[in-house]
C-alpha positions as CSV (number, residue, x, y, z in Angstrom):
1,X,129.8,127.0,60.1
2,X,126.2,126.2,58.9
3,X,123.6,127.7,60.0
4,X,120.8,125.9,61.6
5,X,118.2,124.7,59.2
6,X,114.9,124.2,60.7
7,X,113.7,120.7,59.6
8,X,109.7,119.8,60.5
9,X,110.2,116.4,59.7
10,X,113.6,115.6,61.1
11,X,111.6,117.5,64.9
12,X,109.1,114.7,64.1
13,X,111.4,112.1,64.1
14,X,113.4,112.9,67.0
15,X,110.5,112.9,69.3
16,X,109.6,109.6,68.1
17,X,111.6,107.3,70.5
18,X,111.4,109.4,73.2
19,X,109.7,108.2,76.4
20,X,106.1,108.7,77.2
21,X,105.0,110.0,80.3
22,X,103.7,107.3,82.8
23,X,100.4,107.8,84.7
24,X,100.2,108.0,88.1
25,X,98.4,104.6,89.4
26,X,95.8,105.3,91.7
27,X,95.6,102.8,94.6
28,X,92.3,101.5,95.9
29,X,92.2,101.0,99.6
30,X,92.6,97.9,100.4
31,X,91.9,95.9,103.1
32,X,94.8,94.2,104.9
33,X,94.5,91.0,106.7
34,X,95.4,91.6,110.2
35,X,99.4,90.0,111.0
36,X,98.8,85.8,112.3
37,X,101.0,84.8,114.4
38,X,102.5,81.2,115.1
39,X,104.5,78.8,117.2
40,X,107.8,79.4,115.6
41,X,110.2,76.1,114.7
42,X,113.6,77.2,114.0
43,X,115.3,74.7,111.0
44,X,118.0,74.1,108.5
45,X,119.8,77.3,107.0
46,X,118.2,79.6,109.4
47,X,114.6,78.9,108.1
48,X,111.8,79.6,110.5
49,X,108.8,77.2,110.1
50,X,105.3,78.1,110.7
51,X,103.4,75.6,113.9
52,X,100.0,76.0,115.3
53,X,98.4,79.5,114.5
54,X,98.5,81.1,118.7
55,X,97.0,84.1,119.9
56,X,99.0,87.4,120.8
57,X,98.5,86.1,125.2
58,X,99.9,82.6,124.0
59,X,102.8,84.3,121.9
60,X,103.8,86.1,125.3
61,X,103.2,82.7,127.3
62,X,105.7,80.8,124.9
63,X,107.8,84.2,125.0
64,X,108.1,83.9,128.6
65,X,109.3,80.9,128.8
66,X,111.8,80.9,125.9
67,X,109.8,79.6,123.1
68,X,110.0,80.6,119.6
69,X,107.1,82.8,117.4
70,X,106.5,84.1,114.1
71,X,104.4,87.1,113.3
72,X,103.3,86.6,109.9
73,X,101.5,88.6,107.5
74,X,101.7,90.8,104.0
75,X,102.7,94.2,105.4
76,X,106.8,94.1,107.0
77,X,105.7,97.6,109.1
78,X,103.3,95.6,111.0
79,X,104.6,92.7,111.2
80,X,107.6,94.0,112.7
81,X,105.5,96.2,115.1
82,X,103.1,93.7,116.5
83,X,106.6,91.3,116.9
84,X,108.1,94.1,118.8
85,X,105.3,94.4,121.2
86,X,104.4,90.5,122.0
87,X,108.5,90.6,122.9
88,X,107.7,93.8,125.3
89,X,105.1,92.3,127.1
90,X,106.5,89.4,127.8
91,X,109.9,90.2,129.0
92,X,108.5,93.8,130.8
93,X,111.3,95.8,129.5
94,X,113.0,97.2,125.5
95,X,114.0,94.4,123.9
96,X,116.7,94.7,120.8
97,X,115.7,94.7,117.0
98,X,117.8,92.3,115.1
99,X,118.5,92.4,111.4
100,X,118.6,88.3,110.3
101,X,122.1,86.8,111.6
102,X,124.3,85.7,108.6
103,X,126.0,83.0,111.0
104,X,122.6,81.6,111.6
105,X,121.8,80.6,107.2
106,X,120.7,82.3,104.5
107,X,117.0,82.3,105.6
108,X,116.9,83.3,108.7
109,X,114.4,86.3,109.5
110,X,114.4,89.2,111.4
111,X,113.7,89.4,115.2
112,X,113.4,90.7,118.4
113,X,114.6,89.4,121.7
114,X,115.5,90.0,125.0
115,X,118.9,92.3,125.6
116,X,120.2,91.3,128.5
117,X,119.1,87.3,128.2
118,X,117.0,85.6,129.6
119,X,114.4,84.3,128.4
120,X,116.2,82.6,125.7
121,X,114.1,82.4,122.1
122,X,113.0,85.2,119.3
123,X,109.7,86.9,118.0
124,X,110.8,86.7,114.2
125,X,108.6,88.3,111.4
126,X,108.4,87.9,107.9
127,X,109.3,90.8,105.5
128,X,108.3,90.9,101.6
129,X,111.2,89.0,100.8
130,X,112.2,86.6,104.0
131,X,109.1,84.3,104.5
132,X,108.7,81.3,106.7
133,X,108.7,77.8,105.8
């Protein structure tokens, strides 16, 4: 057995190729734009397409009577809250959270709707990765 041999260069070399610490990146507050909603056009392969831009009262109106909407925006949390809500006060009781249907294509969306039925329709939202058309 040999002992060990202390070697300053070989103690150089092994640190060589070793990873670097990464710094911690510092977010800046940023400002959001607020969630827009739209008139909601269901299409081909489950895709969701954006209509007239509507406020949250005409969201609720198309809700009520079994129209489609979209909440659309950059941050999924809200959009999904703000969805949840227009679907509340238009029905007047817990709707159900959905996950996006396979059955329905590979681009449908998330949603809420009504659980028992009616109204028929959704309140989809975007997410980072499922967008509207």
């Amino acid at each position: 057995m040999t002992p060990f041999v202390h070697n300053e260069k070989a103690l150089l070399r092994f640190g060589d190729g070793m990873a670097k610490a990464k710094k911690q990146a510092t977010k800046a507050p940023s400002l959001q734009e607020p969630p827009k909603i739209y008139e909601g056009i269901r299409g081909n392969a489950g895709a969701v397409k954006k209509g007239a831009e509507i406020t949250q009262t005409d969201a609720e109106t198309r809700r009520r009577n079994g129209e489609d909407v979209i909440v659309c925006g950059p941050d999924r949390v809200t959009n999904r809250r703000l969805a949840g809500q227009i679907e509340r006060n238009a029905i007047g009781r817990e709707p159900k959270c959905c996950f996006p249907h396979l059955s329905a294509g590979r681009m449908s969306l998330p949603h809420w709707q009504p659980d028992p039925r009616p109204p028929e329709g959704h309140t989809f939202y975007e997410t980072d990765k499922l967008k509207a058309t």
